[in-house]
C-alpha positions, 0 to 999 in steps of 0.5 A: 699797813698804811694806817699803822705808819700814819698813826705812829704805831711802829711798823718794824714791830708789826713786821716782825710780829707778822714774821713770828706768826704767819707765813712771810708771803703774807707778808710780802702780799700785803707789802705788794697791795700796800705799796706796790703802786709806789714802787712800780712808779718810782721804778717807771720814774727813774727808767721811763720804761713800762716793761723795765718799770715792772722787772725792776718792780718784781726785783725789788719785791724779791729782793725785799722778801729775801730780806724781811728779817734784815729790815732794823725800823730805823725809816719807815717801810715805804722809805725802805722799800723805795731804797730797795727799789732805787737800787734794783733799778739803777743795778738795772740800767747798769747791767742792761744794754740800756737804749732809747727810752720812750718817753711814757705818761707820768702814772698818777692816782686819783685824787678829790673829786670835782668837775670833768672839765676841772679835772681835764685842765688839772690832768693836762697841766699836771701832765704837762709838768711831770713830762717836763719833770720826766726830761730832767737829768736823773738827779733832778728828776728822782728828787722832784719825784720823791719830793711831789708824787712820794711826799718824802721829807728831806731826811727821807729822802737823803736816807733814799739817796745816800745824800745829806739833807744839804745836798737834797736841799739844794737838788731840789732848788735846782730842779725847781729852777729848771722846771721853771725855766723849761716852762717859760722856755715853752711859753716863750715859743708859743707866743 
């Protein structure tokens, strides 16, 4: 599936191709082994709760089953499902009796391959910033996240959102700022 968005084949014709001719769980599996990982992490990212991470994750997935057919292709699917999933998780943390949260190692997928003692450096400084990532406000922290893990473009992001493309903008200036300030702040206290 993924293939089929990166090559430019239209993803909502699939869908619907899919739909015509073989049971929808099909469809929602391979939905599931696609971008499942996405979701879970982008639910994790906006509550910083493993258990919530995965009921606002299966949520999404049903919330998306039962509404394959409403799907129109006017973003990609990932976009979609990520909607999906920003609202199931705020719906979320509005019903809940929402408490202290722990605050959880960024979830990551590997990358290229190099030495053990680059990649330790690599993980520790990656990890280091998206625990800085992680103290921001809501607003900062989702842009970040969209914009560095999901590499969503500004227009896919707003869509997410519900924002203009201005105001995604500027949120992640503001963001960047203030990751930058949490650094120097760090660094600051450690010399």
């Amino acid at each position: 599936m993924r293939e089929l968005e990166t090559t430019g084949v239209h993803v909502f014709d699939y869908l619907k191709y899919i739909a015509e001719t073989t049971d929808q769980k099909v469809i929602l599996r391979n939905l599931m082994e696609t971008y499942g990982n996405d979701v879970w992490n982008y639910a994790f990212s906006i509550c910083r709760n493993k258990d919530a991470a995965d009921d606002i994750a299966q949520d999404a997935f049903l919330k998306v089953y039962r509404n394959l057919t409403t799907f129109r292709g006017e973003a990609a699917v990932k976009t979609w499902l990520l909607t999906i999933t920003r609202n199931t998780a705020y719906d979320y943390m509005r019903k809940a009796f929402w408490r202290k949260v722990t605050l959880v190692g960024f979830v990551q997928s590997g990358g290229t391959t190099s030495s053990a003692e680059t990649e330790a450096v690599e993980n520790l400084y990656a990890s280091e910033i998206w625990q800085k990532v992680m103290t921001l406000s809501a607003k900062y922290r989702e842009i970040l996240i969209l914009h560095a893990h999901y590499q969503m473009t500004t227009k896919e992001m707003a869509a997410i959102l519900d924002i203009s493309e201005g105001t995604v903008k500027s949120r992640l200036h503001h963001a960047r700022l203030k990751v930058l300030s949490l650094k120097e702040r760090e660094a600051l206290e450690h010399s």
